[in-house]
Residue, then its C-alpha position, 0 to 999 in steps of 0.5 A: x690496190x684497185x680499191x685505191x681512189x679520191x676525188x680528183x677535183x675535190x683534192x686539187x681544188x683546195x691546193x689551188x685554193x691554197x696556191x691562192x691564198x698562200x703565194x707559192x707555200x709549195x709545201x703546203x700546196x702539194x701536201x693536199x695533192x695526192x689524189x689516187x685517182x677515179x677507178x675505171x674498173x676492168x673487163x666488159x664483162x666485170x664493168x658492164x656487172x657493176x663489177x660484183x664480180x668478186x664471187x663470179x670470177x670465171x673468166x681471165x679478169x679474175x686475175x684482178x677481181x679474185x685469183x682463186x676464181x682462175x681455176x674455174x677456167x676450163x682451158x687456157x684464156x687471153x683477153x685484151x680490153x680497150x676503153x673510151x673514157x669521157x670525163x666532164x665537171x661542171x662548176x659553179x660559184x654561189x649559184x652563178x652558171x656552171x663552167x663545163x669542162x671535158x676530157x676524153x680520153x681511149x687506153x689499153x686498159x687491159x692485156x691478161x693471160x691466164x694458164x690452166x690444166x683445166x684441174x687443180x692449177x692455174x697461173x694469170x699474168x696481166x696488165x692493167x689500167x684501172x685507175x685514171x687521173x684525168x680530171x679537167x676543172x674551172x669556174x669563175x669568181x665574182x669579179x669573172x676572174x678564171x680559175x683552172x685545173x687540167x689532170x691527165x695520167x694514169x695508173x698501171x698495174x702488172x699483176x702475177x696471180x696462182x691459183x689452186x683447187x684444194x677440192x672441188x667446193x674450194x680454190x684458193x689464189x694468191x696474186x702480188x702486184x706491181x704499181x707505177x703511174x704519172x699523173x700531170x697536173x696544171x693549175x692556173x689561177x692568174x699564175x701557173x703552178x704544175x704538178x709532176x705526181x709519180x706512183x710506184x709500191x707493190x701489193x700482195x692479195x690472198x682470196x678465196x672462192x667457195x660453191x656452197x651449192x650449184x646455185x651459191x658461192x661466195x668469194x673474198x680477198x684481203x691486201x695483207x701486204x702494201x706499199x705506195x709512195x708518190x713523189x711530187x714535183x711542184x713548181x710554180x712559173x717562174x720558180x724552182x721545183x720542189x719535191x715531197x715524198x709522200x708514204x701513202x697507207x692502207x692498213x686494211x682493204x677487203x672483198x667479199x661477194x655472193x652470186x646466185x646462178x639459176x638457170x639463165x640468169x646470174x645475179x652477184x654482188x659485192x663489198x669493198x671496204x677501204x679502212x684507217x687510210x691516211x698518207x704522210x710526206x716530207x718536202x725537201x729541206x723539211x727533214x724534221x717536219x712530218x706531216x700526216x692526213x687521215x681519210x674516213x673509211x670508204x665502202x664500195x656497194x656493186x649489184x649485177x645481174x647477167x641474163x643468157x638469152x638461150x645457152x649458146x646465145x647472147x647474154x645481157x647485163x646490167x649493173x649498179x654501184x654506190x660508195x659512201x664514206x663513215x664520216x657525215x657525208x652525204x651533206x644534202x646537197x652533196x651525193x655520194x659517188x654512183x655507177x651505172x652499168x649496161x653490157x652484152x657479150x657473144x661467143x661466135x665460137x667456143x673459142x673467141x668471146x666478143x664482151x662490150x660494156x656501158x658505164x655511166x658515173x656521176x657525184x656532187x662535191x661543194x667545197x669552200x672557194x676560200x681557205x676557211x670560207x663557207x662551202x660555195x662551190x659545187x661541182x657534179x662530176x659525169x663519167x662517161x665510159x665505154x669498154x670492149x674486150x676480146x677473149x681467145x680460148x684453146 
């Protein structure tokens, strides 16, 4: 479920595009706007990796990541995580000065659990924000006429993981979660349109983690299991609100990942692939019409490299991941999402560890102003964030 995302902005865009074009064709309108939001990551110590984090997974965040990592825990660990979060657009119509656009935003983004008898088994409970929504947007036409978009929400996830040693090379977890989330939008462009998006489904993720050596191991997990479903209340100024069911698929979702430790230094990465993807739905009243969209597959790239200053001192990290997409993008002037990360965690006790993490994200869209127009529009996206986390161990 974490590896669900789309370009907020992208998406909305064209519905208010089509808001434009169309009156109030609610149906249509809100048949572009599932938007599955712009993935935050979780824990200090996996973000400020670039969460390649997959065959590292030694901490309670592997819950998350990979719930076979959990019986690498030696005692029992809680962690609580907090993140600041900066969103800015800049947008800009046939080369004419950009409209900047911001939000901030500070979430719980993490409360996770993880029990162990420091041997075979071990059993996480967590709460999760790793999805936001919040995306703001505006640009002005030829004639200087205003166009807006404001998202605000997010997406929770309650996850339930189990964990076994089946010798002391192989662990094997299995982890099932639970998905609800609300997002809020606002469009205006002459006339106000608001979206009311509320998630809920369920996932079940069976993974592995295998030490081919001291120094290798390699990790992966599958989704063998989903469901999510949106339902969508549109309602222009003035109007009455209409609502779309929308049934959204992801056939096929895997990790895998590769560490490498040696000595002080640790370096990790990973491959998230998001394949045969598409959603469908239905508007009230439209029981014989179904409609169905399909998004190109998507990879997710991540490479991290973790540096011990001496064994018991502090540790420095640095991270780096790209997405691309199996259709013909990038176009030259667009560019494919990419993060930036930077970290540093303490341990002033073999009891309390102290993680802080920098992340910084950035892409390029352009997109037709006009339903069938040329591609005039561009909008690069900044991604500001900025997460702690508290570990407590007995």
């Amino acid at each position: 479920m974490e590896q669900m995302k789309m370009t907020g902005a992208s998406l909305a865009l064209a519905a208010m595009l089509v808001a434009s074009a169309t009156g109030s064709a609610g149906a249509e309108v809100s048949g572009e706007l599932v938007s599955l939001g712009r993935k935050t990551g979780v824990g200090a110590r996996a973000i400020g990796l670039g969460e390649a984090f997959t065959a590292v997974a030694d901490d309670y965040s592997a819950l998350y990541y990979n719930a076979a990592g959990m019986t690498q825990l030696s005692r029992s660990e809680l962690g609580v995580n907090v993140s600041y979060g900066l969103q800015q657009n800049n947008a800009a119509l046939n080369g004419a000065e950009a409209n900047q656009r911001t939000l901030e935003a500070t979430r719980l983004n993490a409360l996770n659990l993880v029990l162990t008898d420091g041997g075979r088994w071990a059993l996480g409970l967590g709460y999760y924000v790793p999805v936001s929504f919040d995306d703001p947007l505006s640009y002005r036409d030829a004639s200087g006429r205003e166009y807006a978009y404001d998202a605000e929400g997010q997406m929770d996830h309650y996850r339930m993981g189990l964990a076994y040693m089946v010798s002391e090379q192989v662990s094997l977890g299995l982890a099932a979660s639970a998905v609800g989330g609300r997002e809020q939008l606002q469009i205006q462009d002459g006339n106000t349109v608001r979206f009311l998006e509320e998630y809920t489904g369920f996932n079940l993720e069976p993974s592995f983690l295998i030490h081919l050596s001291d120094m290798f191991s390699v990790g992966g997990s599958t989704v063998v299991m989903e469901q999510l479903q949106l339902e969508d209340t549109y309602q222009e100024q003035g109007g009455n609100p209409l609502e779309s069911l929308y049934d959204i698929h992801h056939p096929f979702q895997a990790k895998l990942g590769l560490a490498f430790q040696s000595g002080l230094t640790q370096v990790s990465f990973d491959w998230h692939g998001d394949f045969w993807s598409s959603y469908s739905y239905q508007s009230a009243g439209d029981a014989f019409v179904k409609h169905d969209v399909h998004y190109p597959n998507k990879h997710a790239f991540s490479v991290g490299i973790e540096q011990h200053l001496d064994k018991r001192g502090p540790v420095l990290r640095a991270g780096y991941t790209w997405e691309n997409q199996d259709d013909e993008r990038p176009q030259p002037n667009q560019r494919d999402p990419y993060r930036l990360s930077l970290g540093m965690g303490f341990m002033p006790s073999r009891k309390v560890g102290l993680d802080l993490a920098y992340q910084y994200g950035g892409s390029r869209t352009v997109q037709n102003s006009q339903p069938g127009g040329p591609e005039d529009l561009r909008i690069d996206a900044e991604d500001h964030q900025v997460m702690a986390s508290l570990r407590l161990r007995w």
